[in-house]
N, C-alpha and C positions, 0 to 999 in steps of 0.2 A: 373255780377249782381246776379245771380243763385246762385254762389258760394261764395259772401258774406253771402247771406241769410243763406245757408246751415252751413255756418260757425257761424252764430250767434246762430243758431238750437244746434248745437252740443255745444258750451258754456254755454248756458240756461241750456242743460242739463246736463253736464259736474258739472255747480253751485247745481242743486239740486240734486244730487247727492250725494253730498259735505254737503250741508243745511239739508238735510234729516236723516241721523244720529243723528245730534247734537239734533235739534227736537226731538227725539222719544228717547233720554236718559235724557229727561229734568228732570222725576221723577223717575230715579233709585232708590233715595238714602231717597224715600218717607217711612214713618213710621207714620198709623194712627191712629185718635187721642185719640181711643179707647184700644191703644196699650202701649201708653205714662204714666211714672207714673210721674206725676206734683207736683214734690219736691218744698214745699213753706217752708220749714224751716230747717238749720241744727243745731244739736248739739255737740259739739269736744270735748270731756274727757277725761283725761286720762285711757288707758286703766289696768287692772289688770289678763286679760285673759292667757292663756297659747298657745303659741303655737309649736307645733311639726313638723320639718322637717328632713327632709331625713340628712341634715349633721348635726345638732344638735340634741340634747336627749331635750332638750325645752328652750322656751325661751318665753319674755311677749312682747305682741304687744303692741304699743308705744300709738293709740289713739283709745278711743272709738267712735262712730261715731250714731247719730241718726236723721233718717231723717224722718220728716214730709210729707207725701204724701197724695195728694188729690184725693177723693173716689167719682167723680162727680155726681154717683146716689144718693146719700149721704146728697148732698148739698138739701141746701132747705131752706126757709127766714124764719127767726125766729128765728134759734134752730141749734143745731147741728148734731139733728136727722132727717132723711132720709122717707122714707113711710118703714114699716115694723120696724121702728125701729134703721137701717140703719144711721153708725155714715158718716160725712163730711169728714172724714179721719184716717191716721192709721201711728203709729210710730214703725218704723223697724229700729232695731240697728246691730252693726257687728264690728268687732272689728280688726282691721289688725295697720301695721307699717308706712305705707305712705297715702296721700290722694288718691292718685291711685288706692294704692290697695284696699283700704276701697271704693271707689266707685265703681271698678269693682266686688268685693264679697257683696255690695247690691246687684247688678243685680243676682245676682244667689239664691237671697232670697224671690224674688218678681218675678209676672210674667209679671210685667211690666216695662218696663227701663226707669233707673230714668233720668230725662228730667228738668234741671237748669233754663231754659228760666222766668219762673215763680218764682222762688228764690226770698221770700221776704226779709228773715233774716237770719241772720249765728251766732250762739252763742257759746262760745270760754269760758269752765270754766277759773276761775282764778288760779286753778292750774297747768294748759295748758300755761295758758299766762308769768305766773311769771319765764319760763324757756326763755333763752335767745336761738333766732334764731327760735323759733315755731311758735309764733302767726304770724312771717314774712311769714315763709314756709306755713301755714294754707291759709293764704290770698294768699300768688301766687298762687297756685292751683286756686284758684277761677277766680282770676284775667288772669290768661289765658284760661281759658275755652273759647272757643266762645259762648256757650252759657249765658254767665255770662252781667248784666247791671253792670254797676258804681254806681246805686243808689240804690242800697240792701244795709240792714239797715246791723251794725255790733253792739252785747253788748259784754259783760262782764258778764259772771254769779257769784256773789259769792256764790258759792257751784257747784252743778253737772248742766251744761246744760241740760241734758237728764232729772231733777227733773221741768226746764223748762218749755221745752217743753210737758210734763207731767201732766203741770198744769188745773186747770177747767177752762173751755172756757166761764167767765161772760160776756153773752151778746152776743156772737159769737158762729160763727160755728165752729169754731175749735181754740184752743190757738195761734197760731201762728196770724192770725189777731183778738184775744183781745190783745195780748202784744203790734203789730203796732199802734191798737190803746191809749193805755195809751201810748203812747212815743211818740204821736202826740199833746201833753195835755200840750204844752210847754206857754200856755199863761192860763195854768190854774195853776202852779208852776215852781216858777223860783230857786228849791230845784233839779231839776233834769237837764241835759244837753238836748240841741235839736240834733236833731234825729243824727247818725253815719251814716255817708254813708260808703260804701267801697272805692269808690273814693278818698273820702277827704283822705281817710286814706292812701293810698296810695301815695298821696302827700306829706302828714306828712313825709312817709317813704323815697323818694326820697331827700326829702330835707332834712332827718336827724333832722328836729325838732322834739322836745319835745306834747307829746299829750294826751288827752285825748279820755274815748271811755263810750258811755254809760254802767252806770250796773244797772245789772236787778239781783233780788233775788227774788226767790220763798217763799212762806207759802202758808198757809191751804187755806185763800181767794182768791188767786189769785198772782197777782208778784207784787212787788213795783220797782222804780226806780229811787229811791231818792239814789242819790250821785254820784260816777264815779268812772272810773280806772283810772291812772295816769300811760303813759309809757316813756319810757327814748327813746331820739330820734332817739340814734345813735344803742343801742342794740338793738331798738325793742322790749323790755321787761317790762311787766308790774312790777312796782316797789311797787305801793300800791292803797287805795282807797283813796278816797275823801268823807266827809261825805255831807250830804246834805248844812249845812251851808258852810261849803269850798266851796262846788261846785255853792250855788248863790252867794260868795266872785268872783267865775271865771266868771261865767256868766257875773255879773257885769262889770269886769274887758275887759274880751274880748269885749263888746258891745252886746251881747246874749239873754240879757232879753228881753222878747215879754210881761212879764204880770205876775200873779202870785202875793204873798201878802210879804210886808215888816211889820214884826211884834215889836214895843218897850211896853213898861213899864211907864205906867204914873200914878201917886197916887195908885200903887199897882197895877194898873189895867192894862189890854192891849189895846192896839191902834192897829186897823190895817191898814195899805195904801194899797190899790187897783190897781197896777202897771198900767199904761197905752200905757209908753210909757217910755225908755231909750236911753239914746246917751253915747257914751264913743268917747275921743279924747284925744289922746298921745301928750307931748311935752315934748323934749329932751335939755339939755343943758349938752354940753360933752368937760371941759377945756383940752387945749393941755396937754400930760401925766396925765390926772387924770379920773378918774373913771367916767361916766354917769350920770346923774341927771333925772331919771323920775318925771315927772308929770302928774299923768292920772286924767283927768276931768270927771267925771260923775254927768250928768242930769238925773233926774229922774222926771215924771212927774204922776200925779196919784190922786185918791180919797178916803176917807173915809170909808169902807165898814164896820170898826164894832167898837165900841169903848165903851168897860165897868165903861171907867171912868167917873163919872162926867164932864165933861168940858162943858164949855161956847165959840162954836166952830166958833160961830158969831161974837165974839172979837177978834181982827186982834193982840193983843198980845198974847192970848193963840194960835192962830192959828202958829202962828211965833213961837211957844215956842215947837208946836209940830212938824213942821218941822226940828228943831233943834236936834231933838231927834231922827227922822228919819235918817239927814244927819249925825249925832252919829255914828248911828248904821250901816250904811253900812259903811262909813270909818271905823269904827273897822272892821267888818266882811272881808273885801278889805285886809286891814292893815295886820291881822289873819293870813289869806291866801299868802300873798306874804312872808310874816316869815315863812310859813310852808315848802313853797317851795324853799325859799332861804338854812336855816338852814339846813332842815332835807333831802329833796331831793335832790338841787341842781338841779331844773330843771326847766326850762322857759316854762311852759306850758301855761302861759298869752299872750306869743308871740312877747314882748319885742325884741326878738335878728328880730325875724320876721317885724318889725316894721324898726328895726335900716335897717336892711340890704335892705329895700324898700325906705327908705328914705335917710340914710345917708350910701349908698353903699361903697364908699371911704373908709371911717372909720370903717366898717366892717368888711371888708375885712385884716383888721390888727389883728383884735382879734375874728374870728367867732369861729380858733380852740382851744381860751382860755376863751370862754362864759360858756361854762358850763363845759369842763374840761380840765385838764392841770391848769393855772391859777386860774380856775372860777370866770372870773369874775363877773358874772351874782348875784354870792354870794355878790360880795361886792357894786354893786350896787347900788344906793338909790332911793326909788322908795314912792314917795308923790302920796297921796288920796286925791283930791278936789270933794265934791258931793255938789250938788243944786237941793235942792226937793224941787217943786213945789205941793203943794193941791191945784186943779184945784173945786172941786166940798166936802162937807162935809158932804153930805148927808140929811135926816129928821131925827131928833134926837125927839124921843117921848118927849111933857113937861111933864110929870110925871115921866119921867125916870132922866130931869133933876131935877126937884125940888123933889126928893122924892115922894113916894105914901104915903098919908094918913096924908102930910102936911099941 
C-alpha cells in the first residue's frame, strides 16, 4: 500500500515537472503594447528609386511602399491633433523589390515594429495593378501574414497611393479612417461600389472570375470614389476603370444598390428618385448548340426627393409617366454597361458565367474555358434589361412652386 502511494508521489511529480516549463514560456514571444507600431493603412507604388548592390553597379526597386502608423498619444476625439499639438499618426515610406523586403526595411526606419493586426486598408496604385501578376503577388503577401483579417478593405488609386494616403483627414483623426468612412456611404450613392474586402478578392482570384475593386482618387478636398477598377480574372490584371455611371449600370446589375439617387430629365428639368430599395434576379434560357439568353429583372423601389419640373405628382398618369422615365434610364445605363464590357473588355464582371455555373453546372462546364476566352462566348451572349420602378412616396411639393409665384 506504501508503495502505491509512493508511486503516485513520484508521478505527480514527475507530471509537474513536465507542466512547469511549458507554463513559464507561455510569454516568451511577448512584445508590448507601447513597443508595437499599428499599421492602419498601406500604400504600393511603383517604385523609381535606385538601388546599389555588391553584384550589380544599380538597379530600380520594383515598389514603393507607405505605411500609415498610429501615434496613440496622438489620438484624441475630435481632431487629429494630440495635446501639444501632437498628430494621430505618421507616414513612413521605403522603397525595396518584394513585400518582404519592403516590410523588413520599414522596421529599420521606425523604432517601432510594424504590427498588421490593425490593418484597415491596402491601396494598390493603378499603375501597380495594370501589370499582370502584381496586384496577385501584392495580396499574397498580405493574405499569408497571420496577422492579416479577411475583411481589410482593398482600392484602386487612380494616381500615386502614397498622394492617398497623404490626403487631409475631413472630420477624422487621421485619413486612413476618413477614406473608411466615405466608402461606407454606399446608401448615400449608388455612383460608387460597396466596400472591397481582401477576402472577396481572393475568391474572385481562386475562382478565376472576372472583378471589380473599388477606386479612390485624391484632390485638394479630400478623395472621391465614384467609379471602379475593372480586373481580368484569369491575369489578375487591372484592365481599366469604370466611370461612376458604369459602375451604378453594375451595381444594378449585380443586385448591389443599398440607396443612392436615380437622376432623368423631364420638360427640361430634373427629377430625382430616392433609391430605397433594389432586387435583381437572373433567368436563363440556353437552346441545345446555341448561345445563352439572359434576362436580368430589376425592381427598383424608392421616392421623390427633388423635382424642378412642374409636374402634377398627385395624377396617377404623370406619376406612371415618371416612372417610365426612370425605368428608361436604368435599362440604358444596364444596357451601356453590358456593351461595354462585352465589346470593349470582354469580361463578365456582372457574374453571369457565376450565375450559370451555380445554376446550370452541367452546361457550364462545357464552355467555362470558352466564356471569356478562346471562343468568348460571353461576347456573343444576349443579355435583356427588364426594370420596375416603383414611387412608393412623392413627397410635399410646395403650391407655389407648382402653380407659379405671382400667379
Amino acid at each position: 500500500m506504501r508503495s502505491v502511494k509512493m508511486g503516485s508521489v513520484k508521478m505527480s511529480s514527475l507530471g509537474l515537472c513536465v507542466l512547469l516549463p511549458v507554463l513559464l514560456t507561455g510569454c516568451w514571444d511577448r512584445i508590448e503594447i507601447d513597443q508595437r507600431g499599428f499599421v492602419v493603412g498601406v500604400g504600393i507604388d511603383r517604385s523609381s528609386q535606385k538601388t546599389i548592390t555588391r553584384e550589380t553597379s544599380g538597379g530600380t526597386d520594383k515598389y514603393l511602399g507607405t505605411y500609415q502608423i498610429v501615434v496613440p498619444s496622438g489620438l484624441k476625439e475630435g481632431g487629429g491633433q494630440g495635446k501639444g499639438g501632437g498628430r494621430a499618426y505618421f507616414n513612413i515610406s521605403a522603397s525595396e523589390n518584394s513585400m518582404h523586403s519592403l516590410t523588413g526595411k520599414m522596421s529599420t526606419k521606425t523604432s517601432r515594429t510594424p504590427y498588421f493586426e490593425h490593418l484597415k486598408l491596402i491601396i494598390i496604385s493603378d499603375e501597380v495593378a495594370r501589370v499582370q501578376g502584381e496586384f496577385a503577388d501584392i495580396l499574397d503577401f498580405f493574405l499569408r501574414d497571420n496577422e492579416m483579417r479577411r475583411n481589410v478593405k482593398i482600392m484602386v488609386a487612380d494616381g500615386r497611393a502614397e498622394d492617398v494616403l497623404n490626403v487631409k483627414a475631413l472630420s477624422e483623426n487621421m485619413p486612413v479612417n476618413y477614406i473608411e468612412s466615405v466608402s461606407n456611404n454606399k446608401r448615400k450613392s449608388n455612383y460608387m461600389l460597396p466596400e472591397t474586402r481582401i477576402g472577396d478578392v481572393h475568391e474572385y482570384m481562386l475562382t478565376e472570375e472576372s472583378f471589380t475593386v473599388q477606386k479612390v482618387h485624391p484632390y485638394k478636398e479630400g478623395v472621391s470614389l465614384t467609379g471602379s477598377a475593372l480586373f481580368d480574372g484569369r491575369t489578375n490584371r487591372m484592365i481599366g476603370f469604370l466611370t461612376g455611371e458604369e459602375t451604378q449600370g453594375l451595381n444594378f446589375m449585380k443586385g448591389q444598390v443599398r440607396g443612392g439617387i436615380v437622376e432623368v430629365e423631364m420638360e427640361g428639368k430634373t427629377v430625382d428618385l430616392e433609391v430605397e430599395r433594389s432586387k435583381r434576379r437572373i433567368k436563363v434560357d440556353w437552346p441545345p448548340g446555341g448561345n445563352p439568353v439572359f434576362t436580368v429583372y430589376i425592381q427598383v423601389e424608392g421616392s421623390l426627393g427633388k423635382s424642378f419640373a412642374r409636374l402634377d405628382l398627385t395624377n396617377s398618369v404623370t406619376l406612371s409617366e415618371v416612372e417610365a422615365k426612370m425605368n428608361a434610364k436604368i435599362t440604358d445605363t444596364c444596357t451601356k454597361l453590358v456593351k461595354l464590357l462585352q465589346q470593349k473588355y470582354s469580361t463578365d464582371a456582372v457574374g453571369l458565367g457565376s450565375y450559370l455555373r451555380e445554376e446550370h453546372y452541367k452546361q457550364w462546364t462545357a464552355v467555362q474555358d470558352q466564356w471569356e476566352y478562346g471562343d468568348k462566348l460571353f461576347r456573343q451572349a444576349k443579355v435583356r434589361i427588364q426594370t420596375d420602378v416603383s414611387i412608393r412616396r412623392i413627397g410635399s411639393i410646395n403650391a407655389n412652386e407648382q402653380k407659379g409665384v405671382g400667379e
